[in-house]
N, C-alpha and C positions, 0 to 999 in steps of 0.2 A: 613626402610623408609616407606614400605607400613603400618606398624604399626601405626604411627604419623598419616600419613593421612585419615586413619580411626576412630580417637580417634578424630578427629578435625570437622568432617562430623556431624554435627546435623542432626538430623528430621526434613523434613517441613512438618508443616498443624499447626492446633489449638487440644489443647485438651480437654477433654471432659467435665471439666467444664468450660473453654473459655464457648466455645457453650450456656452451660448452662447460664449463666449470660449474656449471647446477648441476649437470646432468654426471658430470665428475664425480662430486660430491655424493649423489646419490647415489652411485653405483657401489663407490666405496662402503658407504651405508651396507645396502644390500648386502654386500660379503660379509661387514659382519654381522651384523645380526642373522642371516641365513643357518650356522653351526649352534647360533642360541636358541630356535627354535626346534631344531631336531631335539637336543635338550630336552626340552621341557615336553617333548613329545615324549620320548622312552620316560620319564620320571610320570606324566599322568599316566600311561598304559601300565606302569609298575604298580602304581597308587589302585588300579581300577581289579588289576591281576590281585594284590594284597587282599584287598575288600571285599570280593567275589570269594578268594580263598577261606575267609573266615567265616564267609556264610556259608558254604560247604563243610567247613570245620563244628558248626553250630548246631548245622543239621547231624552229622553224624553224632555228635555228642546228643542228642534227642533219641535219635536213633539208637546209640547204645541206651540209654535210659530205657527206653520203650522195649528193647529186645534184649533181656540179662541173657537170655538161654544161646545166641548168636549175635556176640556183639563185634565190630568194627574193629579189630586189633591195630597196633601197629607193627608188631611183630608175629608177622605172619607163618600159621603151621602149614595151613594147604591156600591155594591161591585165592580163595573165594572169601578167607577169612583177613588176610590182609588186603585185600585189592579195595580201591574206596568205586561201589557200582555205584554213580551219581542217579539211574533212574530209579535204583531202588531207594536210594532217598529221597528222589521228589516222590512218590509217590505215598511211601509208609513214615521218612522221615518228622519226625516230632507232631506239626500241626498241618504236611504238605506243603507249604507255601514254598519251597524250593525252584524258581522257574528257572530250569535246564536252559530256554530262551533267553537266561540274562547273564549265564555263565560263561568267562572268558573260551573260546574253542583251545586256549593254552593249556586250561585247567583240565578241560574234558578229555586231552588227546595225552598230555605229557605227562597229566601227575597221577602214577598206578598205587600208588600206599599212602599211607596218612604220615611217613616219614617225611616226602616230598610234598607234600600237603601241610604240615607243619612248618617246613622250611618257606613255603610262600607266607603263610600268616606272618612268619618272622620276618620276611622283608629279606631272606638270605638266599636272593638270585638278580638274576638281571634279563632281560628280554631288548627284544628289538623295536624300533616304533610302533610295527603292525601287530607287536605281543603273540604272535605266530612261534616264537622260539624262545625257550626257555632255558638258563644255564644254571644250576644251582651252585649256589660258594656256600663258604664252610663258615 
């Protein structure tokens, strides 16, 4: 009797190409999904650069409101009247609440006019994951 019951006793676990072909499987996984999440990384940083730009956009239009005598152009006579100064609008801009601290560094560094300012509201550029570089299209 102890015979039978040892002839009827399997092995538990997986064997060793089990494993193999999970770990197959999953690898495959990983490649692709890996190119979908870059993805969806430049589209939020794009979403976040958009959003950021039109509160920059928001302020300056306060901004002009509040200053008819030196207002914000977008076509600029001397540099100071086109250039968008982001400190001068957090601080006189409409009601201040403009924080410089939540502003993409894309915005502050790349975008000198409210041409290029206007093109981000529009959503008419593209940037890299890190939103570090900014390319505008037409």
């Amino acid at each position: 009797m102890t015979k039978n019951t040892c002839k009827n006793k399997k092995k538990k676990g997986f064997t060793l190409v089990e494993l193999i072909i999970v770990m197959a499987i999953l690898a495959i996984l990983a490649v692709i999904l890996v190119p979908m999440i870059g993805g969806y990384r430049e589209k939020a940083e794009k979403s976040n650069i958009e959003a950021s730009a039109k509160t920059v956009m928001d302020a300056v239009n306060a901004y002009n409101a509040d200053n008819t005598t030196a207002p914000i152009t977008s076509t600029a006579t001397t540099a100071v009247e086109g250039s968008v100064d982001l400190s001068v609008l957090s601080t006189t801009g409409g009601d201040g609440s403009l924080d410089l601290t939540k502003i993409p560094p894309a915005i502050t560094t790349q975008c000198t006019n409210l041409t290029q300012l206007q093109a981000l509201v529009n959503g008419n550029f593209t940037c890299d994951t890190s939103g570090s570089t900014i390319t505008y299209t037409n």
